[in-house]
Structures are given as structure tokens and as C-alpha cells.
C-alpha positions, -999 to +999 in steps of 0.1 A: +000+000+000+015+034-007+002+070-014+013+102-014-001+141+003+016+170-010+029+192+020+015+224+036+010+249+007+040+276+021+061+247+022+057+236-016+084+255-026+107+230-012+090+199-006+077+179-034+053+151-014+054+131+019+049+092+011+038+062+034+037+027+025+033-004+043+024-039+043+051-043+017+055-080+003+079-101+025+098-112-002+112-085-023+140-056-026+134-024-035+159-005-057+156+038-048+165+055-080+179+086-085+159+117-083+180+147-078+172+153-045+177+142-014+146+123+014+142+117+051+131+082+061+112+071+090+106+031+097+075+029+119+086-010+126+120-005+143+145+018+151+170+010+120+172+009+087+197-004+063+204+000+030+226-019+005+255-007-017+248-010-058+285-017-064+291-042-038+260-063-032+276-076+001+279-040+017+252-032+040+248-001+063+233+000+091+218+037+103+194+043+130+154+041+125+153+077+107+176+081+081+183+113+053+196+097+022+213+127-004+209+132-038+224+102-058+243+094-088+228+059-092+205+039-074+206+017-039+191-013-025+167-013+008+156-045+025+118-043+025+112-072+047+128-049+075+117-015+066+074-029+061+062+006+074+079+034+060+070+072+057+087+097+036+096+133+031+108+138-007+124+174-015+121+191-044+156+197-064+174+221-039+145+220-018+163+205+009+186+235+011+167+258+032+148+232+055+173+206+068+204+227+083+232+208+064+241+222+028+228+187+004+261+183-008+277+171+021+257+143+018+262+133-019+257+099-026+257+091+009+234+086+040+234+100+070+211+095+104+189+120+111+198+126+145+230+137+133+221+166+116+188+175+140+201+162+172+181+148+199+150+165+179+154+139+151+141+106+176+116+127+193+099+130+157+100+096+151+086+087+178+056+110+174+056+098+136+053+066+149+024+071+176+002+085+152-027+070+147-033+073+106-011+089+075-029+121+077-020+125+114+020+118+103+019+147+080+002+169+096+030+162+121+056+163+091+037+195+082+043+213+117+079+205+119+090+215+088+069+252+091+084+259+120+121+256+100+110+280+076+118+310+103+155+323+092+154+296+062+188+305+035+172+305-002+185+292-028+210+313-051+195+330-081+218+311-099+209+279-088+173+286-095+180+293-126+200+267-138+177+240-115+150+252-144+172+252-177+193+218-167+156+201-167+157+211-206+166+183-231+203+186-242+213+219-224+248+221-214+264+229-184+291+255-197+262+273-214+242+273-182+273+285-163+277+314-189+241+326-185+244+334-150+280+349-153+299+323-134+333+305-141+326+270-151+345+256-118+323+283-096+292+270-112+296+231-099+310+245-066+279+261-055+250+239-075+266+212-059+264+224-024+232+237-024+219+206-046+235+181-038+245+170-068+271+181-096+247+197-129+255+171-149+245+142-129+216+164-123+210+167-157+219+131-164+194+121-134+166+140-146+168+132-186+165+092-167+132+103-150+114+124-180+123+092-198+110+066-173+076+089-165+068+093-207+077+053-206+049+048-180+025+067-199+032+053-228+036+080-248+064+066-279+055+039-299+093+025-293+119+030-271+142+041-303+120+070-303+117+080-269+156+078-269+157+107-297+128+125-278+147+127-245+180+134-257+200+105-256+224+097-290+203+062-296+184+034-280+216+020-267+221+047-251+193+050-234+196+009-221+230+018-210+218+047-190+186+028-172+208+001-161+235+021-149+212+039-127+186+015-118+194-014-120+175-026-144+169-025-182+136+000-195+115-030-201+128-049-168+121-015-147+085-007-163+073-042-154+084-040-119+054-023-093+074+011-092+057+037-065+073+069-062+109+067-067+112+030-052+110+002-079+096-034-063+117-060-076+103-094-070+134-114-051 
């Protein structure tokens, strides 16, 4: 079972949607796909969640029972059968910047507990997250929290703004984003990246992967050579190359999985 709520309307501008699911199949693995952007993860079941490496399947972390994963290059494996109850705060690209008191990139690629960044705060939300009686309740909880870390909130650079909106555009280049705001090409990474969480290409790279996987769903090309051409990539080998690098999984393998949000089921 899993749905979505998107947040509190004054917090849209940096939060994309809360998620819950639960009474996930026992058997089955869930690869998280690149988004961009970075989530908080709380498991209602236990206090711990652990998540598996995508270049070494025999790596395993272990982190506490709420978790902030950063914005990734490629995707990573959870362990369903632990994590049954789950809910989910999903930022918007750079989103994260003004609301969780870290700057994204520090956590590039990685994961980090949440009581790390938030302190002792971070396990007295869980456990309210947890006490609550329904999905609505959570995010109306998720909801308050987050309001209250909009006081003295840093924005986002111009800049970044900018560029967050043109690197979303099939084929745009990063030296020719980097020109329009009147930045060194070296400048330009330094602060997307921090503020982000991710360098613009992967960024780009990442997003031109999701535009392609969401027209995929809908069905909106007749055949994948043609919704390679349409996204921007050189051919259709191109495009295969790039869905298994960063999922896992070929086009056709990932579109038959159950995929809810940015999680794709994969039967084990």
C-alpha cells in the first residue's frame, strides 16, 4: 500500500510530497532511483534501517530508525522485509537546502542518520511519527515541523534557480548554463553542488533518466528508439546503458516492476 499528500501549501516550494507505504511484500527488494534530490526516512517497525550498496551487493549499512539519504548518482538497494512501514519526506531539487540545516552536498551519494544533523529532535519525531494514529496524522506532524524551520530559512542562489529550471531542458549544457548566470565553469559546480547536492551534470543526467521513465509509464512513444531521440540521448543503446546504470535494471525490466514513487519493487 503506498500513497502520497503534498505538503503544507508555504512549504511547496521546497518539498515535493510526503509518502507512506506499508504492508510491503515479504519477499522482495526495493531499488531507490535517482531523483536529484535528497529524502528523510522514518521506519515505523523498528528503530534502523539499512540499505545496501549498488557496487558491492555484500555491503550493508546499518543507520538508526530515521535516516536522510542525499541526492544520488545511481540507485541503492533497501531491505523491504525490514523497513514494512515506512513514511517519507521527498524534496524538491534544492528543496532541501533551506529546510534541513546541512548544505545537500555534504551528503552526496551518501546517507546519514537524522539525529546527526537534528540532534536529539530527530528521535523525538520519530517517535511522534510513529504514535500516530493514521497517514494524515504523520503529515500533519511532518507539516508542523517543517513550518516551523522555515523561520530564518537561506534561499537558494538565483543562480541555482536558474539553472535547476534550464538543466531540466533536453540537451542543455552545463558550460552554457554556467555562462548565463556569469559564473566560471568551476564556480558554477562549486555552489549547485552544495546547495543541490549533486554536480549539474549528474543532475542533468538524473533528470533526462526520470522524464524518460515517466513518458515510458505513460506510454507516450511507440518504441523505445523513439523515446531515446525525444529525451535526448544519442540512440536506444544509449538509453539501455543509461537505465541500467542507474537503476538497475533495463527500461522493459524497470516498467514491469510495481514502481511507487521513486522505489522500484523488484520481486526477489
Amino acid at each position: 500500500m503506498y500513497f502520497r499528500r503534498p505538503p503544507h501549501p508555504l512549504l511547496a516550494r521546497h518539498i515535493n510530497y510526503y509518502w507512506h507505504v506499508s504492508d510491503t511484500p515479504r519477499q522482495e527488494a526495493v531499488h531507490v532511483v535517482p531523483s536529484g534530490t535528497l529524502e528523510i526516512v522514518f521506519n515505523l517497525r523498528e528503530n534502523g534501517i539499512r540499505i545496501g550498496d549498488a557496487s558491492d551487493s555484500t555491503r550493508v549499512m546499518a543507520f538508526a530508525g530515521a535516516v536522510v539519504s542525499g541526492a544520488q548518482a545511481r540507485y541503492f538497494v533497501t531491505d523491504v522485509q525490514a523497513h514494512a512501514s515506512l513514511v517519507g519526506v521527498h524534496f524538491k531539487p534544492g528543496g532541501a537546502f533551506a529546510l534541513l540545516g546541512v548544505p545537500p552536498g555534504s551528503l552526496c551519494d551518501g546517507h546519514a542518520n537524522l539525529d546527526a544533523i537534528w540532534g536529539p529532535r530527530a528521535g523525538e519525531l520519530r517517535e511522534r511519527v510513529c504514535a500516530a494514529g493514521s497517514a494524515k496524522e504523520r503529515f500533519r506532524i511532518l507539516d508542523g515541523v517543517f513550518l516551523q524551520r522555515l523561520s530564518g530559512a537561506v534561499w537558494l542562489r538565483d543562480e541555482v534557480q536558474f539553472a535547476l529550471r534550464r538543466l531540466i531542458v533536453p540537451n542543455a549544457r552545463v558550460e552554457g548554463v554556467a555562462a548565463d548566470v556569469e559564473l566560471s565553469h568551476r564556480r558554477f559546480i562549486e555552489i549547485f553542488s552544495a546547495q543541490v547536492g549533486v554536480t549539474p551534470k549528474v543532475f542533468s543526467r538524473v533528470g533526462r533518466f526520470q522524464r524518460t521513465w515517466n513518458l515510458a509509464k505513460e506510454g507516450v512513444a511507440r518504441d523505445w528508439a523513439e523515446l531515446a531521440l525525444t529525451c535526448g540521448y544519442s540512440d536506444q543503446s544509449h538509453l539501455i546503458r543509461e537505465f541500467v546504470l542507474l537503476s538497475g535494471h533495463s527500461p522493459m525490466e524497470l516498467l514491469q516492476h510495481n514502481a511507487a514513487g521513486h522505489h522500484a519493487a523488484l520481486a526477489g
